[in-house]
C-alpha positions in Angstrom: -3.2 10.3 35.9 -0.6 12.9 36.1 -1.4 16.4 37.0 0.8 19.3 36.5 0.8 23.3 36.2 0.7 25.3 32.8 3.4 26.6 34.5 5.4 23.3 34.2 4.4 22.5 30.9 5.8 25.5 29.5 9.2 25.2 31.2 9.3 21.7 30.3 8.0 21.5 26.6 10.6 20.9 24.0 11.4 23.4 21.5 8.9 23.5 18.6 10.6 22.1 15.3 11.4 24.4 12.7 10.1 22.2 9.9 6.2 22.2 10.7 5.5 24.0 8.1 6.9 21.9 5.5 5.2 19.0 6.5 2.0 18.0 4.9 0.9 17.3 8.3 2.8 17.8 11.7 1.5 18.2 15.5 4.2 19.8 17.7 4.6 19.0 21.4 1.1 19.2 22.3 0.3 19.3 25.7 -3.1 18.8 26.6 -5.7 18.8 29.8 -9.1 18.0 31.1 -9.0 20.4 33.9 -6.0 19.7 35.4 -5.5 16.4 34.2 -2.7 16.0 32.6 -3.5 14.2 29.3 -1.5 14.6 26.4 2.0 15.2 27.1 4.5 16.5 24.3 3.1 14.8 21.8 5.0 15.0 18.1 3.5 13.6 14.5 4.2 13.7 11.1 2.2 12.5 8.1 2.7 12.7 4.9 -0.3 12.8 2.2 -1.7 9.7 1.7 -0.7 8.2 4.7 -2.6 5.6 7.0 -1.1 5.6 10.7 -2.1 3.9 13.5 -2.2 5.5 17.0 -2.4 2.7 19.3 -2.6 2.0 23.1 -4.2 0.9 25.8 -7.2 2.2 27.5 -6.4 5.6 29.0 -3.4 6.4 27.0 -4.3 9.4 25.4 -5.2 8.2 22.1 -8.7 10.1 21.7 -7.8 13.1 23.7 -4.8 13.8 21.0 -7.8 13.4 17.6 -9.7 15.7 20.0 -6.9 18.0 20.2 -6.1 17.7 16.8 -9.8 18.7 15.7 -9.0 21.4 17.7 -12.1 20.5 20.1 -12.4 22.3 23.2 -11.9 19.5 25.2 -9.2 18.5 26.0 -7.8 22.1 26.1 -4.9 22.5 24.2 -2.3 24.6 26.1 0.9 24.3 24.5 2.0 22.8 21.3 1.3 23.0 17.4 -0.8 22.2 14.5 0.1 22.0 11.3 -1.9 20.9 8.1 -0.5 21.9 4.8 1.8 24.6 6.0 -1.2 26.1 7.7 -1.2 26.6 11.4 -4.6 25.7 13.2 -3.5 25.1 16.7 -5.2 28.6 17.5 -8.4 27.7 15.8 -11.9 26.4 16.4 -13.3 22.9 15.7 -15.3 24.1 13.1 -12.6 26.3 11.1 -10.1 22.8 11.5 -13.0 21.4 9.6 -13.2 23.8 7.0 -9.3 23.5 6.9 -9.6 20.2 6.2 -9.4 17.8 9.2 -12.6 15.8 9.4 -12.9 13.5 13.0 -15.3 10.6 13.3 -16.2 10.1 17.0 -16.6 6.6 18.3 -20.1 7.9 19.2 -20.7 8.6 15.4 -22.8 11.3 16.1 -25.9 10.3 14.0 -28.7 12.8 14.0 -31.7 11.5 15.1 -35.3 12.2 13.4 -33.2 12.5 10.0 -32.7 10.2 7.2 -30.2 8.5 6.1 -29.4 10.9 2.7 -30.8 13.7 5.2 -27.6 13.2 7.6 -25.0 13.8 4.4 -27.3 17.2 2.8 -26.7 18.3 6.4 -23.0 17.9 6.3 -23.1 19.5 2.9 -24.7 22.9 4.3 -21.3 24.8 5.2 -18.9 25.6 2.8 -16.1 23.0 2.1 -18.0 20.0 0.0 -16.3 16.8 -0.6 -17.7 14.2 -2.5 -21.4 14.5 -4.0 -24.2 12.7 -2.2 -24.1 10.2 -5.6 -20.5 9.8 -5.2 -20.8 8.7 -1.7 -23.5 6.2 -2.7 -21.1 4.5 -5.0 -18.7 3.8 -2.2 -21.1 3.2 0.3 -23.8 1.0 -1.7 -25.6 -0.2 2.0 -25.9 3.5 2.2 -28.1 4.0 -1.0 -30.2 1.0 -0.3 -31.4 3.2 3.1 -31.3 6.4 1.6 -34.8 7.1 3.0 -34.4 5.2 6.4 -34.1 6.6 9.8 -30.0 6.8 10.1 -30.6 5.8 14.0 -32.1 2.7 13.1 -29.3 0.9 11.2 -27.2 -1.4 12.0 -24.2 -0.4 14.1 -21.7 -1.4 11.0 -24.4 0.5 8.7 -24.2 3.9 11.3 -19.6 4.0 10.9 -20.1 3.8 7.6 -22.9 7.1 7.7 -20.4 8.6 10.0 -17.3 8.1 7.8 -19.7 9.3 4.5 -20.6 12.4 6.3 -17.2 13.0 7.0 -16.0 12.6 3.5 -18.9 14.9 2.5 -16.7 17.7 3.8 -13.6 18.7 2.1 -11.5 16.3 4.2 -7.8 16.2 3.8 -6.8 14.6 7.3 -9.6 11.8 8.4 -9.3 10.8 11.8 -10.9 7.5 13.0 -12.1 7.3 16.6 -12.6 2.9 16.9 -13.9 2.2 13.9 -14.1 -1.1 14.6 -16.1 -1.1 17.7 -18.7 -3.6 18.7 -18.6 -4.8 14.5 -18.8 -8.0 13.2 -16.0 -9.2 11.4 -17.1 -9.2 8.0 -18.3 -5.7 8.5 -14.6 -4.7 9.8 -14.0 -5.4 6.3 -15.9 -3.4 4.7 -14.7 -0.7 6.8 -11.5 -1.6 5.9 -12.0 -1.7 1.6 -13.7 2.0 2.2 -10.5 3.2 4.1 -8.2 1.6 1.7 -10.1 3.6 -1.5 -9.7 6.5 1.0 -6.2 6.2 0.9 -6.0 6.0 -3.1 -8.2 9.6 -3.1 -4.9 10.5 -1.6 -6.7 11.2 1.9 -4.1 11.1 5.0 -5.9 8.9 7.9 -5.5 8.5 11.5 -6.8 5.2 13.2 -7.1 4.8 17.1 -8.3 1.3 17.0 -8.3 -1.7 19.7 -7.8 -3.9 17.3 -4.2 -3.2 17.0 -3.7 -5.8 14.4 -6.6 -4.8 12.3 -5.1 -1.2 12.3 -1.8 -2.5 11.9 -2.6 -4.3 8.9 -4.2 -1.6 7.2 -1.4 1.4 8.3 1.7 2.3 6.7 3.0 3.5 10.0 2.0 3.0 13.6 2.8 5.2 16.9 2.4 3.9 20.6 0.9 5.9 23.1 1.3 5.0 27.2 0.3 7.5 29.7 0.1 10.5 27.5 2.9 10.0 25.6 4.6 8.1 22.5 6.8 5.4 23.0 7.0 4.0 19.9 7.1 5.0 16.2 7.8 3.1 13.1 6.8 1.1 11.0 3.3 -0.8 11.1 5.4 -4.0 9.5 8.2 -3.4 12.6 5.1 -3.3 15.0 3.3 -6.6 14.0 6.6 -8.4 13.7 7.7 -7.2 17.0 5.4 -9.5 19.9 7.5 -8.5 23.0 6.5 -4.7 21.7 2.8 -5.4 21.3 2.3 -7.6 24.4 4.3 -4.8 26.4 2.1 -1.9 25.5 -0.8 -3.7 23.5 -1.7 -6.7 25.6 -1.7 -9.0 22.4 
């Protein structure tokens, strides 16, 4: 893992491009560190509205420190670079004003609250300002979700606790979702589920970022993919360029 200086960052970074602001979505050579460790490394995105992308990589590459960044968590720290949603700069704010922004992040850890019900976990995200969709709106897209309305939330099924995590996200105002694994440790036919749900996402007009292992599951449901190795990108283009491209995805994927 590299390790440098703020120092070095700074006289290294590339200058930040003038058309942030116009993007619906845009990161800016974000440099980021646990510590010293050097994580993210000049990392640049653009999204428009509406759009799926895939950030893929191996193990290690970054992928989850940049959402963390993004969500404007305080670690990693971010140290140089930009964030832009909606011409709105949040790279100098807090996780929790990012959320009222609009940028909603589901960890791969989920997060549910234990002691509390399932309908319990989304009043809860309902509490601050900035509501998304209705409790009864979420049931209609979630239907396993109503059924255990009254259940403990930590005793469902793994597939059953993503899909509490991604309603309690979308119980926020969310503009920019970002996915943390979704597909971890599910069964297929659950992946699909996952996958309808992000797909009705997408026709809300909610902008999505996946960091997924399965690269092809991802790839399949993303209009656009980037590759991350060693804290940087070293691909971006198409998802359809990606999945026809095997020397690509065994080089940097392993598949």
């Amino acid at each position: 893992m590299n390790v440098m200086t703020e120092q070095s960052v700074q006289a290294t970074a590339t200058p930040i491009q003038a058309n942030a602001q116009d993007q619906f979505f845009a990161v800016r050579d974000l440099h980021a560190y646990y510590g010293e460790s050097y994580i993210v490394q000049g990392v640049n995105l653009d999204l428009r509205k509406g759009e799926i992308l895939a950030l893929l990589g191996r193990n290690g590459a970054g992928k989850t420190s940049t959402l963390r960044a993004i969500a404007r968590l305080d670690n990693p720290e971010l140290r140089a670079g930009e964030v832009w949603l909606e011409g709105k700069p949040l790279h100098n704010q807090k996780a929790w004003q990012a959320s009222r922004a609009g940028i909603q992040l589901v960890p791969e850890d989920r997060r549910i609250i234990q002691g509390m019900s399932v309908e319990e976990n989304l009043i809860l995200a309902q509490v601050a300002p900035g509501h998304g969709m209705t409790i009864e709106e979420l049931y209609d897209h979630f239907p396993r979700l109503a059924e255990r309305r009254k259940q403990e939330a930590v005793t469902l099924s793994g597939g059953e606790q993503q899909m509490l995590a991604v309603a309690r996200a979308l119980a926020r105002e969310v503009k920019l979702l970002l996915l943390d694994e979704p597909y971890e440790g599910l069964a297929p036919v659950i992946v699909q589920e996952i996958e309808r749900i992000v797909q009705s996402i997408k026709a809300r007009g909610i902008t999505t970022i996946i960091v997924e292992q399965n690269a092809v599951a991802a790839l399949r449901l993303s209009d656009r993919a980037v590759i991350m190795d060693t804290g940087q990108i070293v691909f971006t283009g198409t998802a359809r360029q990606l999945l026809d491209d095997a020397q690509l995805r065994n080089e940097y994927l392993a598949i």
